[in-house]
N, CA, C and O of each residue as an XYZ file, in Angstrom:
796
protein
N      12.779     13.207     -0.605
C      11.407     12.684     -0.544
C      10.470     13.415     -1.515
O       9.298     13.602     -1.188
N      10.935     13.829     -2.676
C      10.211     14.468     -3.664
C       9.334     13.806     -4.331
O       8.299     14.285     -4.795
N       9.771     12.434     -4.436
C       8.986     11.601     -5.899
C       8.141     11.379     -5.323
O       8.188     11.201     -4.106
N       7.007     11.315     -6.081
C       5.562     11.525     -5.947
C       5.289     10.053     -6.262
O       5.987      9.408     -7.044
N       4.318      9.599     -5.659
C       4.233      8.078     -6.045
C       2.757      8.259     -6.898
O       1.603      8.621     -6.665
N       3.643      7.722     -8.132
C       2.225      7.417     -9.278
C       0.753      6.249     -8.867
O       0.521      5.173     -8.316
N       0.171      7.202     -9.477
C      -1.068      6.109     -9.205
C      -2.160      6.350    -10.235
O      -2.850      7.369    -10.216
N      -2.348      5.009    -11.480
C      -2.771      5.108    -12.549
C      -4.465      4.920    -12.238
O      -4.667      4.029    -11.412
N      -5.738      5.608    -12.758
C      -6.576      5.629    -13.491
C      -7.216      4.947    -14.105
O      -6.889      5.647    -15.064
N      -7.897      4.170    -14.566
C      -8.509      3.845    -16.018
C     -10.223      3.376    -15.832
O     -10.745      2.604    -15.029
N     -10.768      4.148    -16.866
C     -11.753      4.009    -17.646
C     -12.135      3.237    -18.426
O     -11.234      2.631    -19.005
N     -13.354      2.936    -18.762
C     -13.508      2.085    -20.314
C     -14.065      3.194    -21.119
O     -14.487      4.234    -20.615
N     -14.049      2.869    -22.729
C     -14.638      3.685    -23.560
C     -16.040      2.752    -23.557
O     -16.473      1.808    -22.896
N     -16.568      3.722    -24.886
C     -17.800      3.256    -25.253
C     -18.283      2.009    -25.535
O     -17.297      1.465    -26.032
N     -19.743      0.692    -25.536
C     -19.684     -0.638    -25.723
C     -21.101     -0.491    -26.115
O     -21.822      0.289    -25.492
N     -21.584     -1.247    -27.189
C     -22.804     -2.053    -26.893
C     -23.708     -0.272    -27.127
O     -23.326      0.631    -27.871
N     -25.046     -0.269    -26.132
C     -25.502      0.672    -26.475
C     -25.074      2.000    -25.471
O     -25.436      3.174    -25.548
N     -24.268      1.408    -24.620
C     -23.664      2.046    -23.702
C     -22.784      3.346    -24.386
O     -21.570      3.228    -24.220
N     -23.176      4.453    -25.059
C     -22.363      5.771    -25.630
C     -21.610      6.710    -25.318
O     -21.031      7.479    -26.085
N     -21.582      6.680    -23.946
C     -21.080      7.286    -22.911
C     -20.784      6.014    -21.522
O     -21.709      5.450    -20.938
N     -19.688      5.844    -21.304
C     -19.500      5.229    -20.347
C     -19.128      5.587    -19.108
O     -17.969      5.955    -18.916
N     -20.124      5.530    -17.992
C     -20.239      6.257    -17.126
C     -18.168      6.034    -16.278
O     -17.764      6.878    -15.479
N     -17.671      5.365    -16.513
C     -16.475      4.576    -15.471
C     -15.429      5.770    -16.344
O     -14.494      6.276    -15.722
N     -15.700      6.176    -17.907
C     -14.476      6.982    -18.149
C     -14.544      8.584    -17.805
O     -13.583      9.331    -17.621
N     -16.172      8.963    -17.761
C     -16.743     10.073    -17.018
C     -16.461     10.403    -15.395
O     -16.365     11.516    -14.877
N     -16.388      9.467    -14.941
C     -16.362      9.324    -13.302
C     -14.789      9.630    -12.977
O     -14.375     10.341    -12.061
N     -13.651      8.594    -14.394
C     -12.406      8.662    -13.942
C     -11.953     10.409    -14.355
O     -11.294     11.092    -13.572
N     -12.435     10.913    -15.672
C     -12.336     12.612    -15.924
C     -12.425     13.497    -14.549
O     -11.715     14.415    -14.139
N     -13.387     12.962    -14.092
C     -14.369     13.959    -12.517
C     -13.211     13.742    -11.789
O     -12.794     14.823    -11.374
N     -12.427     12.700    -11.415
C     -11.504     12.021    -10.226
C     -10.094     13.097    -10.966
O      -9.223     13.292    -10.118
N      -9.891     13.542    -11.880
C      -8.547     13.678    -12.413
C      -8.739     15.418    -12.103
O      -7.672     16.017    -12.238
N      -9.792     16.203    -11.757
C      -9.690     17.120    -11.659
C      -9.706     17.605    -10.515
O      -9.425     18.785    -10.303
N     -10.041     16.765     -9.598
C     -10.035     16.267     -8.441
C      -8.620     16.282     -7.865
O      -8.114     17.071     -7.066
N      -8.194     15.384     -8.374
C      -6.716     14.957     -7.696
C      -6.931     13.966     -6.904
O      -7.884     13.206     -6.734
N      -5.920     14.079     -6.448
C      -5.255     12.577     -4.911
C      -4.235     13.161     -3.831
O      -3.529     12.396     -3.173
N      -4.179     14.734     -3.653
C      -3.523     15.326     -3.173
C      -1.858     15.557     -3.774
O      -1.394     15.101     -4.819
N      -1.400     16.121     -3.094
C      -0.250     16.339     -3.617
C       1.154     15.920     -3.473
O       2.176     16.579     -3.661
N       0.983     14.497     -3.043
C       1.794     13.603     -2.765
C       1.860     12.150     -4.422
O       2.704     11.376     -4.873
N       0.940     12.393     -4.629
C       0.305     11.494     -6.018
C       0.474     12.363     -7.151
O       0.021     13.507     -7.103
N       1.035     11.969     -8.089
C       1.247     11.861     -9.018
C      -0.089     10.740    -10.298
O       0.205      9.826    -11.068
N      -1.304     11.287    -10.042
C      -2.620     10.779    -10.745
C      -2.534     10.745    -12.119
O      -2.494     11.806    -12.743
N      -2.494      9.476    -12.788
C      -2.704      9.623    -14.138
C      -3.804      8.596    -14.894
O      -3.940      7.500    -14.351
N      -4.593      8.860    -16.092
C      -5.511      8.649    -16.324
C      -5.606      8.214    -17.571
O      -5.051      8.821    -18.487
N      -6.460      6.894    -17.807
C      -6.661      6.483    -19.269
C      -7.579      5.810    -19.634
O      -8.191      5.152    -18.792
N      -7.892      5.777    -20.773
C      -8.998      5.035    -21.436
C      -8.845      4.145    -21.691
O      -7.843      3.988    -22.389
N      -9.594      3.006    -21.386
C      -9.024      1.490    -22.034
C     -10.222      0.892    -23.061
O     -11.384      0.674    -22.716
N      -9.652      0.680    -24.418
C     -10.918      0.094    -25.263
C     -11.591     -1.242    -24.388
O     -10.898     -2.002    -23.711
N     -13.296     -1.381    -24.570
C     -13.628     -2.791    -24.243
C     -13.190     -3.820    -25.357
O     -14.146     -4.386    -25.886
N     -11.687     -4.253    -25.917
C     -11.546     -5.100    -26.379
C     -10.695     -5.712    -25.829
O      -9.777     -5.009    -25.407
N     -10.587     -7.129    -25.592
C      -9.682     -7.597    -24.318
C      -8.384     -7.759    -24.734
O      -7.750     -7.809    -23.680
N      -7.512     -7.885    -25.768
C      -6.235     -7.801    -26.215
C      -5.459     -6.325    -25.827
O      -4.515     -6.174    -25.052
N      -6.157     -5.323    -26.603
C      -6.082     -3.887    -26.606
C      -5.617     -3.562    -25.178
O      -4.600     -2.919    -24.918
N      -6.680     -4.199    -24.066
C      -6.766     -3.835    -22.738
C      -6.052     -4.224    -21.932
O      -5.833     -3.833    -20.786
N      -5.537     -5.263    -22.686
C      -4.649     -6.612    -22.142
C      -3.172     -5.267    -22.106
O      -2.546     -4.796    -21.156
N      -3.093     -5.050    -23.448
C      -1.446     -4.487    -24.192
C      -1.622     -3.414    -23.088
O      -0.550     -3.224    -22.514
N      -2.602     -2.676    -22.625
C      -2.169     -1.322    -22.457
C      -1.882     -1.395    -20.588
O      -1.302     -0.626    -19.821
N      -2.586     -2.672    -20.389
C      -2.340     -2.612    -19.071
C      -1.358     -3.183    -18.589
O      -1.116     -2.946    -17.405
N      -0.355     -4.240    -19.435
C       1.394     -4.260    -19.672
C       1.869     -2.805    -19.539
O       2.251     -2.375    -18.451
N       1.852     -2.259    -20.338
C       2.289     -0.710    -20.318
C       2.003     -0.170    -19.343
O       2.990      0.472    -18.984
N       1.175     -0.038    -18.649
C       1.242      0.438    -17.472
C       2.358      0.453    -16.697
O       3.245      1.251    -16.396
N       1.867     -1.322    -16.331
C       2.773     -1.477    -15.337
C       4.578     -1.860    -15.623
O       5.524     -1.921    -14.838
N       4.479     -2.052    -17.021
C       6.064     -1.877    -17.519
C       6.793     -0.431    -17.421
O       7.887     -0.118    -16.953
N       5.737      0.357    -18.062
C       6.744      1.792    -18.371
C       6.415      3.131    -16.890
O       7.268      3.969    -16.599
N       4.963      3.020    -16.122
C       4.891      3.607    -15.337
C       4.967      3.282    -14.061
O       4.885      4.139    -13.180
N       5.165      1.753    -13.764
C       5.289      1.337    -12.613
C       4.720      2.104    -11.109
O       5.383      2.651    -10.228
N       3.576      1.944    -11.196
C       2.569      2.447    -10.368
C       2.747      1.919     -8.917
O       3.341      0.866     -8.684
N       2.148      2.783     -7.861
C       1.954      2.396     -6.628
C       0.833      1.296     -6.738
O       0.642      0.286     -6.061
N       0.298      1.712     -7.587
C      -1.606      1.588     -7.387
C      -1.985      1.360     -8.896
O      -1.714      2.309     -9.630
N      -2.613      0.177     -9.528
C      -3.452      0.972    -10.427
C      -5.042      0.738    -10.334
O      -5.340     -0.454    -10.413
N      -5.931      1.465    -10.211
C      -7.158      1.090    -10.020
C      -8.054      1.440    -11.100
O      -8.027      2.600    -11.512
N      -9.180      0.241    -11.834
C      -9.414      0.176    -12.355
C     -10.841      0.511    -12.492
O     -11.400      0.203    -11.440
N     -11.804      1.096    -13.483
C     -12.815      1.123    -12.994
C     -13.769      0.984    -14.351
O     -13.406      1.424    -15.442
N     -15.398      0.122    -14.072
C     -15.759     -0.465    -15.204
C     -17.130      0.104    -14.919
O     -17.320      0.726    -13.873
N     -18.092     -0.082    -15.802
C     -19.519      0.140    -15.800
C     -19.940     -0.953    -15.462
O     -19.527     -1.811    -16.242
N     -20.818     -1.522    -14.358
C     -21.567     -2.346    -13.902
C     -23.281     -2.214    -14.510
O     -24.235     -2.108    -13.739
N     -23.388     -2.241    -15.775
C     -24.699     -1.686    -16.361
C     -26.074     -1.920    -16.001
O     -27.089     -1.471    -16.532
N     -25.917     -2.873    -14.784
C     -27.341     -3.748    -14.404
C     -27.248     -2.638    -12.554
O     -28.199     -2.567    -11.775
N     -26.242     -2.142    -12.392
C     -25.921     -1.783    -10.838
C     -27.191     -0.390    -11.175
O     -27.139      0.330    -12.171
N     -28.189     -0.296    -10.139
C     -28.678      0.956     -9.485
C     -28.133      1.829     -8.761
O     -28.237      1.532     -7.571
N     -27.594      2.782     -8.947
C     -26.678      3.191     -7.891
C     -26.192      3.071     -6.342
O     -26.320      3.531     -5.207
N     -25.157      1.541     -7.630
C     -24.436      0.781     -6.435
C     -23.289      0.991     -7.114
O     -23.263      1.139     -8.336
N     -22.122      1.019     -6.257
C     -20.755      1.098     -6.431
C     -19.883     -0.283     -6.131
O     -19.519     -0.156     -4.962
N     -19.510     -1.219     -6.512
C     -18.768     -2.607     -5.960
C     -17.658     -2.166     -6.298
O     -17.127     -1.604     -7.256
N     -17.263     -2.787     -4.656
C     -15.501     -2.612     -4.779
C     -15.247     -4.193     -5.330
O     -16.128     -4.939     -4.903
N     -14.596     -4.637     -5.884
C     -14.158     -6.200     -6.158
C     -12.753     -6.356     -5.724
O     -11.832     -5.542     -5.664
N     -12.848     -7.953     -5.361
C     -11.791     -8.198     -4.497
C     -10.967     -8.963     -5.556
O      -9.798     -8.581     -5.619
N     -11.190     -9.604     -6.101
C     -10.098    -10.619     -6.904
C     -10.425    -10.274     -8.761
O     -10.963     -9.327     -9.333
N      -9.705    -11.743     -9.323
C      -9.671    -11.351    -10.795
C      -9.943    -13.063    -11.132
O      -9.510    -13.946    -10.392
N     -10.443    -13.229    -11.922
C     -10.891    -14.472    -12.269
C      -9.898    -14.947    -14.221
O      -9.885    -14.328    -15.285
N      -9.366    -16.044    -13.863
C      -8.788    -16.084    -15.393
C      -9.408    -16.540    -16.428
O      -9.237    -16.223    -17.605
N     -10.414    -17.579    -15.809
C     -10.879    -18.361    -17.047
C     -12.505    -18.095    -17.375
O     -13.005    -17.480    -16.433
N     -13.263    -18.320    -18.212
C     -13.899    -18.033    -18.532
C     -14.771    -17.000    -19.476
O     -15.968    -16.720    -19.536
N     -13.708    -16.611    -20.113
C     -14.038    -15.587    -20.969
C     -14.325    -15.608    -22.563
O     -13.639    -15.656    -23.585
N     -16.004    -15.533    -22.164
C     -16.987    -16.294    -23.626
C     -17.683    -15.111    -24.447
O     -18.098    -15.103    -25.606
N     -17.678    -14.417    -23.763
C     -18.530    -12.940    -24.504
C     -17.666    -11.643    -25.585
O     -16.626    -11.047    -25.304
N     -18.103    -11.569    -26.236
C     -17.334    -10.872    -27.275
C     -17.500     -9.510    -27.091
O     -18.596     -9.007    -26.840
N     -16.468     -8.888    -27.202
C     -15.759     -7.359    -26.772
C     -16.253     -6.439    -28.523
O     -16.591     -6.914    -29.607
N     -16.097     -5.224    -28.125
C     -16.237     -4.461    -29.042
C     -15.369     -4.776    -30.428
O     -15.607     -3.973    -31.331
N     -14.618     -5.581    -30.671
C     -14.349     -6.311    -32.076
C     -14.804     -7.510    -32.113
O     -14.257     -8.163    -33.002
N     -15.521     -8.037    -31.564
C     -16.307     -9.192    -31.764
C     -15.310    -10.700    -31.675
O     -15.335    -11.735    -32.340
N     -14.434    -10.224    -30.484
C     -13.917    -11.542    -30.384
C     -13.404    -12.102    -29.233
O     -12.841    -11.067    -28.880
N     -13.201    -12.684    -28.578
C     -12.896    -13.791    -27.047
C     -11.970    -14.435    -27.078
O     -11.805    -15.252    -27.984
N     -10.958    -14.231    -25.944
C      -9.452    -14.693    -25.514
C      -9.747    -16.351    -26.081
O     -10.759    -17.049    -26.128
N      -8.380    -16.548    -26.452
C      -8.714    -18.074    -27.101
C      -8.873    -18.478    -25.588
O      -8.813    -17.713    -24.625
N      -9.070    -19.728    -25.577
C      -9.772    -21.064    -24.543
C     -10.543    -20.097    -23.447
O     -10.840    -20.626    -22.375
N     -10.864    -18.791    -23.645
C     -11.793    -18.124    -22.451
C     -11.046    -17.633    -21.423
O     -11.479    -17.254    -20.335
N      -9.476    -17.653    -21.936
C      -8.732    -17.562    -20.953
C      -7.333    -16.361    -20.446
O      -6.434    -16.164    -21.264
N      -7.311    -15.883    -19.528
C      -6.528    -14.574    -19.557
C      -5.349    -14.688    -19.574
O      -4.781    -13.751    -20.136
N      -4.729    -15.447    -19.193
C      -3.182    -15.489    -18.950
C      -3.154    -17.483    -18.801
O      -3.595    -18.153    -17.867
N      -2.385    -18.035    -20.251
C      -2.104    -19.383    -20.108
C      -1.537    -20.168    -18.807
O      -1.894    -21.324    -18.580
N      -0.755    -19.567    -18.082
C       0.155    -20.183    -16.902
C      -0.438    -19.617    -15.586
O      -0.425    -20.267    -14.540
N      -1.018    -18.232    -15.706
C      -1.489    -18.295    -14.338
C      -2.424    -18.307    -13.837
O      -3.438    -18.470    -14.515
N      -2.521    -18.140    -12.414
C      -3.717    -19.049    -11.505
C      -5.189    -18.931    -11.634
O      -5.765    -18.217    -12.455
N      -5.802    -19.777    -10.655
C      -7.618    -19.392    -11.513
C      -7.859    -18.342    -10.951
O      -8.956    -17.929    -11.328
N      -7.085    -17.254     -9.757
C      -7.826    -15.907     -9.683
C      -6.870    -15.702     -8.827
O      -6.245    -16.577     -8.228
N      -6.677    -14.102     -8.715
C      -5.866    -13.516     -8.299
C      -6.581    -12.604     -7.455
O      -7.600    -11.985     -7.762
N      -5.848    -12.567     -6.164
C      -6.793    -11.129     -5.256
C      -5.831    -10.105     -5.142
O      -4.607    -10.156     -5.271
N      -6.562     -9.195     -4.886
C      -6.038     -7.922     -5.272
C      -5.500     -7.663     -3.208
O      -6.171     -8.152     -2.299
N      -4.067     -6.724     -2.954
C      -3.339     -6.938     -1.874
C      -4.229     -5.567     -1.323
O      -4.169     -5.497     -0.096
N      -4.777     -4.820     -1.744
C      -6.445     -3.999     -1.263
C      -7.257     -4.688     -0.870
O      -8.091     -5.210     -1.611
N      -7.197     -4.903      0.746
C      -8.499     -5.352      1.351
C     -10.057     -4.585      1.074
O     -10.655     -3.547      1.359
N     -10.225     -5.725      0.402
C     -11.568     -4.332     -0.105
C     -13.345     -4.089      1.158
O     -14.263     -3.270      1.156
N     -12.865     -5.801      2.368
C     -13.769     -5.732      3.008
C     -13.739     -4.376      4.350
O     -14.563     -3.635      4.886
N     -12.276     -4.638      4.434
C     -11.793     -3.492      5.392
C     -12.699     -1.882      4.606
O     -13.571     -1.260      5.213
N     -12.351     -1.632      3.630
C     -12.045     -0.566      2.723
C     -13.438     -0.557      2.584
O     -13.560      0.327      3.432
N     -14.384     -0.737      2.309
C     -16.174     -1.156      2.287
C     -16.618     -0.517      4.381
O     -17.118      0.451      4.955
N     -16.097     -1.650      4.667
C     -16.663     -1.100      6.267
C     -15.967      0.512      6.566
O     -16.609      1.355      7.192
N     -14.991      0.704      6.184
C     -14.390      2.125      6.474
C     -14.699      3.321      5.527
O     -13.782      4.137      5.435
N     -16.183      3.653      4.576
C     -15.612      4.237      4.125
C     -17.825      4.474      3.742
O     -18.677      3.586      3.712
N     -17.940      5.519      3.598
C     -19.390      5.863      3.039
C     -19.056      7.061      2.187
O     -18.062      7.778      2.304
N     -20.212      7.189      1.156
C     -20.165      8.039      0.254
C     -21.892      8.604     -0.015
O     -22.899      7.925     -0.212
N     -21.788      9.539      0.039
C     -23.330     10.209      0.267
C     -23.959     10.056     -1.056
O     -23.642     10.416     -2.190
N     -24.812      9.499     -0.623
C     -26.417      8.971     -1.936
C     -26.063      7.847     -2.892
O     -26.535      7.581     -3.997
N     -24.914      7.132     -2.035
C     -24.518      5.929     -3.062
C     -24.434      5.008     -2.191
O     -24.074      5.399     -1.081
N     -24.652      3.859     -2.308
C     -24.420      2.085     -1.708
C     -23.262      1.512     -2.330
O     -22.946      1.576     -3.518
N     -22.575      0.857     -1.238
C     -21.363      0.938     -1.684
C     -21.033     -0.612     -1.480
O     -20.801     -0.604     -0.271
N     -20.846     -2.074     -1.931
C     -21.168     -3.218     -1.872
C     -19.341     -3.720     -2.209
O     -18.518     -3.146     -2.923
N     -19.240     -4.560     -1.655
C     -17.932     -5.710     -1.518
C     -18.742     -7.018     -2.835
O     -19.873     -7.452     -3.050
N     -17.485     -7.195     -3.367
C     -18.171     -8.281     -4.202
C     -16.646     -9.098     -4.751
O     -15.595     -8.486     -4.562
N     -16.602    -10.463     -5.415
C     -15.577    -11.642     -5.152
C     -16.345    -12.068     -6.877
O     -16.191    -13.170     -7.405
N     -16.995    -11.135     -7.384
C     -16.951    -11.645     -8.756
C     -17.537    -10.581     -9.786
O     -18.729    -10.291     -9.887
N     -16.143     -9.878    -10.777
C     -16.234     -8.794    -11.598
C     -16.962     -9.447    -12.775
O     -16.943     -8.651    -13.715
N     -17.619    -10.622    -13.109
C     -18.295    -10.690    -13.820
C     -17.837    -11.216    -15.528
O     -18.640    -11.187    -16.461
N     -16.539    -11.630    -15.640
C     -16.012    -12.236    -16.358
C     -16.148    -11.839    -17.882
O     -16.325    -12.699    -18.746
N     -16.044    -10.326    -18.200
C     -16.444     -9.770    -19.072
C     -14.634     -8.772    -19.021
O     -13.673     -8.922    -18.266
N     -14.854     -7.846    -20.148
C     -13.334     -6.878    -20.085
C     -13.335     -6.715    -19.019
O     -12.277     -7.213    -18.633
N     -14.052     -6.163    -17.873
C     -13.643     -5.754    -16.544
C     -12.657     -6.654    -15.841
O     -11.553     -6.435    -15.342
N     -13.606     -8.030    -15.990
C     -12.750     -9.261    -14.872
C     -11.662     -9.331    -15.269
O     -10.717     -9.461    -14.492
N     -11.482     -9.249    -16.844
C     -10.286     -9.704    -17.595
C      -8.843     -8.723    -17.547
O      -7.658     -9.034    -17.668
N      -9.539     -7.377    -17.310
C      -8.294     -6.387    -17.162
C      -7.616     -5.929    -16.113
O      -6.596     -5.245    -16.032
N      -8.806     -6.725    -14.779
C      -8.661     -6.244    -13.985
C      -7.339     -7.763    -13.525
O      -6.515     -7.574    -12.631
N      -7.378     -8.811    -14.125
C      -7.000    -10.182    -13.367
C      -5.596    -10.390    -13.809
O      -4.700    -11.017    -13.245
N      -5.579     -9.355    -15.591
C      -4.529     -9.117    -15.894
C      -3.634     -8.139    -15.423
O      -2.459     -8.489    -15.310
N      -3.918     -7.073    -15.148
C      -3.346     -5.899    -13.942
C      -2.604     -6.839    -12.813
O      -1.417     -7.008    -12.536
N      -4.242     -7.554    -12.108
C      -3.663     -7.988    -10.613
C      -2.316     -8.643    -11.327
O      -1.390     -8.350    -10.571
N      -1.685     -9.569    -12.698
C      -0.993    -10.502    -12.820
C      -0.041     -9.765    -12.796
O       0.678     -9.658    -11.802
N       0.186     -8.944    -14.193
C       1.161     -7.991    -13.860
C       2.055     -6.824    -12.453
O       3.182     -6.370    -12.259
N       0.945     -6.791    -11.899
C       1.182     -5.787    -10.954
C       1.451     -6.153     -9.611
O       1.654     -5.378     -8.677
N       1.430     -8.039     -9.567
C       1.258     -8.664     -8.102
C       0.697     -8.043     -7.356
O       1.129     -7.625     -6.282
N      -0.529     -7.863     -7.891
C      -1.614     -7.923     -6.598
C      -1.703     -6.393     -6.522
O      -2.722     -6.128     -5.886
N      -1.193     -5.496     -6.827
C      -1.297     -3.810     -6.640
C      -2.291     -3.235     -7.481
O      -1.994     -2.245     -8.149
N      -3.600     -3.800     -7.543
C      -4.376     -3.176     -8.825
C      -5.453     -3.982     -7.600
O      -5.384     -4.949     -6.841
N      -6.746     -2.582     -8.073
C      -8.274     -2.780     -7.540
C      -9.039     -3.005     -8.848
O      -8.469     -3.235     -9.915
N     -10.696     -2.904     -8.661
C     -10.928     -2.564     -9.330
C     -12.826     -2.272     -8.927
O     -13.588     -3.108     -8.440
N     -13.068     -1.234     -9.216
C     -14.171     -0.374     -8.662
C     -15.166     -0.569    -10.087
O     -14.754     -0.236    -11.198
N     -16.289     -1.056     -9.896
C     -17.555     -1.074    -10.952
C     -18.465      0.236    -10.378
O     -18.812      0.153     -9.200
N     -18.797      1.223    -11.003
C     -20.060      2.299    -10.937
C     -21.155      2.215    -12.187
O     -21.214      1.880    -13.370
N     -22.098      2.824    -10.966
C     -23.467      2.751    -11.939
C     -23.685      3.385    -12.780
O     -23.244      4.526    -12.641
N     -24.311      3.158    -13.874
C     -24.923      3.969    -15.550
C     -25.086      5.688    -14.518
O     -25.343      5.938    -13.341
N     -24.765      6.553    -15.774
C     -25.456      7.723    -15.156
C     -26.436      8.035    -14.992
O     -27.122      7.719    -15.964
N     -27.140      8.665    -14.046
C     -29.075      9.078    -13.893
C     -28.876     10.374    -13.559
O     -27.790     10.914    -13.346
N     -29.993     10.878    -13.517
C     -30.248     11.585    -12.659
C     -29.606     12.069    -11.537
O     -28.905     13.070    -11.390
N     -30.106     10.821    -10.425
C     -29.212     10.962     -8.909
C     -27.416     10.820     -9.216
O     -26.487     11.512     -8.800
N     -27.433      9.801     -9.980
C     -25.657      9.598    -10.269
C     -25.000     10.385    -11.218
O     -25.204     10.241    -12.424
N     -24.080     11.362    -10.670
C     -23.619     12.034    -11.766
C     -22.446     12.211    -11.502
O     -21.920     12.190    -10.389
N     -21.593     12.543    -13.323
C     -20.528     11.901    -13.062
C     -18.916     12.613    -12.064
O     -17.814     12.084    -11.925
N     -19.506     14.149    -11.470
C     -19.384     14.555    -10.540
C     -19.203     13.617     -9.583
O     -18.183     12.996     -9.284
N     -20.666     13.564     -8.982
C     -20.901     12.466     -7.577
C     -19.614     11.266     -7.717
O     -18.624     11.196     -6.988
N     -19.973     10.329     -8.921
C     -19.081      9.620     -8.833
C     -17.385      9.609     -8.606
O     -16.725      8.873     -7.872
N     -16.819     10.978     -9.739
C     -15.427     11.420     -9.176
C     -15.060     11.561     -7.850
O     -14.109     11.091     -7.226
N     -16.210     12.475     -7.436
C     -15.777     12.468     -5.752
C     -15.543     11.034     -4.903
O     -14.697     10.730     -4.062
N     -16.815     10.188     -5.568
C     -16.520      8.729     -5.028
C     -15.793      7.802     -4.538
O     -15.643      7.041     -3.582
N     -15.037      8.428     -6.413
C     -13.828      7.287     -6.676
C     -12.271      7.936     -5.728
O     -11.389      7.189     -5.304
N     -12.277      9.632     -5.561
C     -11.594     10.142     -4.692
C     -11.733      9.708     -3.437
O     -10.675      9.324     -2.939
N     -12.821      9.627     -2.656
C     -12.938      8.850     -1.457
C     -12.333      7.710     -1.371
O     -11.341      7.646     -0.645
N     -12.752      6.625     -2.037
C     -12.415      5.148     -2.268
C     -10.666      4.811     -2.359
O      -9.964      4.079     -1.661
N     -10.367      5.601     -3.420
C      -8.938      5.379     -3.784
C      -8.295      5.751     -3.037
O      -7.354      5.017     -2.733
N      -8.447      7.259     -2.231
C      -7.294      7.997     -0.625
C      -7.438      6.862      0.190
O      -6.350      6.548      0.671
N      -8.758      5.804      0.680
C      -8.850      4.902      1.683
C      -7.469      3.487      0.817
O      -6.705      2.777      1.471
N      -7.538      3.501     -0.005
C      -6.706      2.364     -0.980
C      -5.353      2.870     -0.510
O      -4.427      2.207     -0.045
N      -5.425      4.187     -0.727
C      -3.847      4.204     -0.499
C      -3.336      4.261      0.869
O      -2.116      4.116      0.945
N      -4.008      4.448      2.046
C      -4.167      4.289      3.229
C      -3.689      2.959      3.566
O      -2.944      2.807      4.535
N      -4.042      2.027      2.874
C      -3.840      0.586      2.710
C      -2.037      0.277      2.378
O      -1.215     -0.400      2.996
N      -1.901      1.294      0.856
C      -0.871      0.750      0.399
C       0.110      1.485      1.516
O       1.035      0.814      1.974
N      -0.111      3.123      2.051
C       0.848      3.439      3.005
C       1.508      2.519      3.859
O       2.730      2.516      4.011
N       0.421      1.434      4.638
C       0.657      0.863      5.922
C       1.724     -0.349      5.912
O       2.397     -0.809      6.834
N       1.621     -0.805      4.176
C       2.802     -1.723      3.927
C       3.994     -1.082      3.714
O       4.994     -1.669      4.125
N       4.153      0.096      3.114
C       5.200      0.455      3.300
C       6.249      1.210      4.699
O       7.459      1.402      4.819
N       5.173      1.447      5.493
C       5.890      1.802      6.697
C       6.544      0.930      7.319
O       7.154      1.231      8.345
C-alpha cells in the first residue's frame, strides 16, 4: 500500500492585463502546502491558449494518470468569491486566447457531448466545507472561456475525475497564501469524495 495516489494541480499563466494570475499563485501556496502524505501533489501551469491547454491536459491524463485533476482559473469579475463548478460545457467557444485564436466551430471536442459533469459533487462539497474570509459559491457555468474549455476537456479525458475551482484577483484581503490554504481545504474535501468510491 505504498503508491501514493497522484493528484494533479493546474494554474493558468498570465492573460490580457491580468500579469500575475492569481489561480497559478494560489496553486504555488497549495504545493507547499501539500495534501498530506498519502498524495503524491503535482503542479502546473497551463498557457491561456486553448490548443496548448488542450495538449497538456492529454498529458496529464495519458502519462500521469491521476486520481484527481483539479483545475483552477481566475474568475476576474469574482470579489472574493471562490466557485466550485460542476460541469464543462463544449460548445461555444468565441473569445480569443492569448494567441489570438478560437477552437474551430467554438467547439471542444468534435464527437463529444454538450457538457460533461464532473463525478465531484460540488453541491455536497460547497455545503460541507467553509473557508475563513472567503464566500464560497456552487456554480453550473465556467464561463466558456480557457477555463470552461480545459476544464470540459479534462472532464473528457479523465471521465469525469477532474474539478474545477475559479478564485478571485488578488487584494488586499485575498492573498495568495489565503487562497493555497483554500484550495487545500477544498481539494482534501474532493478527495473525501474520490475515497468513498473507491471503498
Amino acid at each position: 500500500m505504498d503508491s501514493k495516489s497522484t493528484v494533479v494541480v493546474t494554474g493558468f499563466g498570465p492573460f490580457r492585463q491580468h500579469l500575475v494570475n492569481s489561480s497559478w499563485e494560489a496553486v504555488k501556496e497549495l504545493s507547499k502546502r501539500g495534501l498530506g502524505k498519502t498524495i503524491d501533489l503535482r503542479i502546473m501551469e497551463l498557457p491561456v491558449v486553448y490548443q496548448k491547454a488542450k495538449e497538456q491536459v492529454l498529458k496529464i491524463w495519458t502519462t500521469l494518470q491521476p486520481l484527481l485533476t483539479v483545475h483552477v482559473g481566475l474568475a476576474s469579475s469574482a470579489k472574493a468569491i471562490i466557485i466550485l463548478e460542476q460541469c464543462g460545457k463544449n460548445k461555444g467557444y468565441k473569445e480569443m486566447d492569448a494567441c489570438g485564436f478560437h477552437p474551430e466551430g467554438g467547439c471542444c471536442m468534435l464527437d463529444g457531448p454538450e457538457k460533461i459533469e464532473s463525478t465531484i459533487n460540488m453541491k455536497t462539497l460547497w455545503k460541507n466545507i467553509s473557508v475563513e474570509g472567503i464566500d464560497i459559491i456552487f456554480s453550473r457555468d465556467a464561463g466558456r472561456y480557457i477555463c470552461d474549455y480545459t476544464y470540459y476537456a479534462s472532464l473528457y479525458y479523465g471521465n469525469g475525475r477532474a474539478a474545477f475551482i475559479h478564485v478571485p484577483p488578488l487584494s488586499k484581503s485575498v492573498t495568495a497564501d489565503s487562497l493555497g490554504k483554500a484550495l487545500q481545504t477544498i481539494i482534501l474535501e474532493m478527495l473525501k469524495q474520490c475515497g468513498e468510491e473507491r471503498e
